[in-house]
MIDOSE-1310 file (N, C-alpha, C; in nm, 2 decimals, decimal comma, always signed):
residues 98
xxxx	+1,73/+0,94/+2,18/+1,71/+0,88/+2,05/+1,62/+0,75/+2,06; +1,65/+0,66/+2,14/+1,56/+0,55/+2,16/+1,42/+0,62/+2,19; +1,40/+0,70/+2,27/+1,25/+0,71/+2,28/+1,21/+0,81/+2,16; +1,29/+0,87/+2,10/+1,22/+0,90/+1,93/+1,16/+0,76/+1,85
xxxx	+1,24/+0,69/+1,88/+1,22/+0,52/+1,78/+1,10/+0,48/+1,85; +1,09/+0,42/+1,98/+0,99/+0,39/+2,02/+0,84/+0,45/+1,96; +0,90/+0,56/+1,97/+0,72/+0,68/+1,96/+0,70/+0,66/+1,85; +0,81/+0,66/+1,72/+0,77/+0,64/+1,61/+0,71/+0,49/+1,56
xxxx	+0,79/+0,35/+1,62/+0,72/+0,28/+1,59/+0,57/+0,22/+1,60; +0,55/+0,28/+1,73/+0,41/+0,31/+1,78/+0,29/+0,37/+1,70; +0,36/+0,49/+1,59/+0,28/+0,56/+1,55/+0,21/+0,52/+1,44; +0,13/+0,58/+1,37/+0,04/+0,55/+1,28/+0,16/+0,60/+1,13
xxxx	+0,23/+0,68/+1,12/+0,29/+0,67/+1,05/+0,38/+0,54/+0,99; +0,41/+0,47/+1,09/+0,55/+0,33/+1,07/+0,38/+0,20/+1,04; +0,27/+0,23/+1,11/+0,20/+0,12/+1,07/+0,14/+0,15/+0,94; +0,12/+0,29/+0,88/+0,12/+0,25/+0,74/+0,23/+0,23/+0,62
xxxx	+0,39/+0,27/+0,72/+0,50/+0,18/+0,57/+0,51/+0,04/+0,61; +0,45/+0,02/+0,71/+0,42/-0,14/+0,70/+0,34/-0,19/+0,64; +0,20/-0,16/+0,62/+0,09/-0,19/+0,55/+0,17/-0,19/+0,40; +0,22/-0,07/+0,32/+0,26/-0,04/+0,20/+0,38/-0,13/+0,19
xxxx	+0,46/-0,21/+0,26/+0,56/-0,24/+0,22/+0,53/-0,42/+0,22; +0,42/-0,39/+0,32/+0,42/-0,58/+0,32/+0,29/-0,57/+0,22; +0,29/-0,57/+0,12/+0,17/-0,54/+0,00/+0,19/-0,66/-0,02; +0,11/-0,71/-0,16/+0,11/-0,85/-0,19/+0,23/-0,85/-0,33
xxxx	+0,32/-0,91/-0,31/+0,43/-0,90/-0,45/+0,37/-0,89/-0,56; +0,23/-1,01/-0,54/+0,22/-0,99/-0,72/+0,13/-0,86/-0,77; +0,07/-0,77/-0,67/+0,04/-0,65/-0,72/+0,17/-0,52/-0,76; +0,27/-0,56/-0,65/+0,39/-0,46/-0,65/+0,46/-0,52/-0,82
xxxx	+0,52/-0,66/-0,87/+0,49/-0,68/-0,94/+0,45/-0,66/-1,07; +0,33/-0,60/-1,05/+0,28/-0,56/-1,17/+0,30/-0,43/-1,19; +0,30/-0,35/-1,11/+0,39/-0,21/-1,09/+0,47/-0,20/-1,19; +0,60/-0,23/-1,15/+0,73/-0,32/-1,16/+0,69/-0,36/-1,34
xxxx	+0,63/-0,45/-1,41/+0,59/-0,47/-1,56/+0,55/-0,37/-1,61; +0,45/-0,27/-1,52/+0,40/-0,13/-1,61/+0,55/-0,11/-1,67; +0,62/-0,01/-1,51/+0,72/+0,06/-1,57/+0,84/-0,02/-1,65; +0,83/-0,11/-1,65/+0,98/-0,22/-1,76/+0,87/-0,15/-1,94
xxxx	+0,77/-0,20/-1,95/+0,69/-0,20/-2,07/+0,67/-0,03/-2,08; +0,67/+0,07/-1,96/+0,70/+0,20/-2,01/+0,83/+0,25/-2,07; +0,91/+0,18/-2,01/+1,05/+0,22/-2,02/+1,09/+0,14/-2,17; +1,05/+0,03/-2,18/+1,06/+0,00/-2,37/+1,01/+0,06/-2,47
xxxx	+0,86/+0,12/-2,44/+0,80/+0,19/-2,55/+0,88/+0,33/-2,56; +0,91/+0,39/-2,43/+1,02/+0,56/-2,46/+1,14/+0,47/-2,55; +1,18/+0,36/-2,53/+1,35/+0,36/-2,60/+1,31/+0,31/-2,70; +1,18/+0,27/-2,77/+1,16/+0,20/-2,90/+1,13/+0,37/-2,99
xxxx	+1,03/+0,43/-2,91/+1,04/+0,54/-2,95/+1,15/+0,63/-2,95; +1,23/+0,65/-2,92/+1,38/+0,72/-2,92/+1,47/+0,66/-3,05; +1,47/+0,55/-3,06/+1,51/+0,47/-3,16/+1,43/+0,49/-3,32; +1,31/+0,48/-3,33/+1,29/+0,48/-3,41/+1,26/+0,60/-3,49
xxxx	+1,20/+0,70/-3,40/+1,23/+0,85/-3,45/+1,40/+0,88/-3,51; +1,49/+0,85/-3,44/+1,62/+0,86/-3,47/+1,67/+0,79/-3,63; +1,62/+0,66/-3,64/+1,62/+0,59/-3,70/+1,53/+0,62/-3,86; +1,40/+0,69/-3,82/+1,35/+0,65/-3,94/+1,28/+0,80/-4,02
xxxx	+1,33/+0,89/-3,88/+1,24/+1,04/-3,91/+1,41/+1,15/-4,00; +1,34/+1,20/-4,10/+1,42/+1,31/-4,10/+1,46/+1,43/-3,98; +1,57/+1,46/-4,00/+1,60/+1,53/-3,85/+1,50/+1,69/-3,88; +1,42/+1,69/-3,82/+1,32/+1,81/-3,81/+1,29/+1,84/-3,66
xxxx	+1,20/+1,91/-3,62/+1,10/+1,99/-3,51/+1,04/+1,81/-3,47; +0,98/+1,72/-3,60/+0,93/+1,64/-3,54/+1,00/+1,55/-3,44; +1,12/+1,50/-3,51/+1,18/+1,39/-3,48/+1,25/+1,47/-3,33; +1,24/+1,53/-3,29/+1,31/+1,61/-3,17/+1,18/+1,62/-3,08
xxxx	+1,07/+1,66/-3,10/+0,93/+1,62/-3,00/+0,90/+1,46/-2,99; +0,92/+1,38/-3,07/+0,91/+1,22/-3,07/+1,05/+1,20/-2,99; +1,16/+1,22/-2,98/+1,22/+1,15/-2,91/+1,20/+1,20/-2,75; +1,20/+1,40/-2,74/+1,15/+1,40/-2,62/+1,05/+1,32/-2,55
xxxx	+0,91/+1,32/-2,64/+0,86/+1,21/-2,60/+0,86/+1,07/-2,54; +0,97/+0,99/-2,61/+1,05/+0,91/-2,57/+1,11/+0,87/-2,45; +1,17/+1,04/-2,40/+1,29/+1,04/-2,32/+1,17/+1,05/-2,23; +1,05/+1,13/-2,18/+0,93/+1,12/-2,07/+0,88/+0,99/-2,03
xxxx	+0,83/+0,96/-2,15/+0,77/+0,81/-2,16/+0,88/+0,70/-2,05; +1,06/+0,72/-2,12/+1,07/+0,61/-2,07/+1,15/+0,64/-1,92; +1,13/+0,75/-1,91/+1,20/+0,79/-1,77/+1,07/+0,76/-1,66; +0,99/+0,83/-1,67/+0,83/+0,80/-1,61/+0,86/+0,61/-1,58
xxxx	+0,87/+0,52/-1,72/+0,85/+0,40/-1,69/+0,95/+0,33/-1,55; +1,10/+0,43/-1,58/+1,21/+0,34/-1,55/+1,21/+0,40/-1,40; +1,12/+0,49/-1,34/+1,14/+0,55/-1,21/+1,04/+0,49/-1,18; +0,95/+0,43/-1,21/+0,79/+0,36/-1,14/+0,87/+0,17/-1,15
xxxx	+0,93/+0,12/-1,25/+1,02/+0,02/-1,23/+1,12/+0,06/-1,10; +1,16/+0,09/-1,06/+1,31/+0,18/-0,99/+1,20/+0,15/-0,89; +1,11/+0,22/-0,85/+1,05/+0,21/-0,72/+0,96/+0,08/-0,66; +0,89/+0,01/-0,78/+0,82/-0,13/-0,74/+0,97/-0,21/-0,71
xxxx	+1,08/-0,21/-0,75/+1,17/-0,28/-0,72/+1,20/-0,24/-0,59; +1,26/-0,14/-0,54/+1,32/-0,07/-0,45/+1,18/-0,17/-0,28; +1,03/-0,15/-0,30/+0,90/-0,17/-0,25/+0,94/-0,36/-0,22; +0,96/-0,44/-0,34/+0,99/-0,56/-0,33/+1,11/-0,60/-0,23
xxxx	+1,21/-0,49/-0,27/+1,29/-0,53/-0,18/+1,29/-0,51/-0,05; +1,23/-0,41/-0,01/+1,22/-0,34/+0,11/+1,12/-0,45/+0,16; +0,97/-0,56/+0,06/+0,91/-0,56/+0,18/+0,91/-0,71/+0,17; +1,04/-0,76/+0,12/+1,12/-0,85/+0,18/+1,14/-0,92/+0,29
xxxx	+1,22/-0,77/+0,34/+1,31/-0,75/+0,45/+1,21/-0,76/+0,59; +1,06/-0,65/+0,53/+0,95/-0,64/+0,64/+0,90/-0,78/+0,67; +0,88/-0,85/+0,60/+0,84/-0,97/+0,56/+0,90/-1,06/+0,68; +1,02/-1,10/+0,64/+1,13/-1,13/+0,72/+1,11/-1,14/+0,86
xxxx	+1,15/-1,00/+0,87/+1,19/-0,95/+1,00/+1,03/-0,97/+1,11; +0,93/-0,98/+1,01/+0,79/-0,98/+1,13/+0,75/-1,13/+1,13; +0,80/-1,20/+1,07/+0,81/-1,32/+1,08/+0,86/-1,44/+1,21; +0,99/-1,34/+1,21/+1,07/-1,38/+1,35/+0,99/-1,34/+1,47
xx	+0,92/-1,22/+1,45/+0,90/-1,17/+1,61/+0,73/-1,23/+1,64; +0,72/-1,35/+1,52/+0,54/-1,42/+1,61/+0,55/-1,51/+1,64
């Protein structure tokens, strides 16, 4: 098991989730703002189709809509968060070992 770890951290694989993870925050960041401002326009949309459409074919394609728009947003949010936190930690941890 240790010389799995070893090989791996040696490899070019582990030095590019390092490159990706120690990114610069404020581009990760802005990731992170896309999907919040994606994930408001699907729920503003879901709401107001709901809200202001007679219930038809339309108002059922606008909220699908909605539901894409803000799932797409809240999973690209979900992962610039998930990226900040992880490159934290990378952050951190390579700090101690210079």
């Amino acid at each position: 098991m240790l010389k799995y770890f070893v090989a791996l951290r040696n490899s070019r694989y582990w030095q590019a989730l390092i490159v990706h993870y120690s990114a610069d925050p404020k581009l990760i960041f802005k990731q992170f703002r896309l999907g919040v401002i994606g994930f408001a326009i699907g729920l503003g949309l879901i709401i107001v189709a709901n809200n202001n459409m007679p219930a038809s074919i339309e108002q059922e394609l606008c909220v699908l809509a909605g539901l894409i728009i803000g799932g797409v947003g809240f999973i690209v949010a979900m992962l610039a968060q998930m990226r900040l936190m992880i490159g934290r930690f990378v952050r951190f941890y390579s700090q101690d070992n210079k």
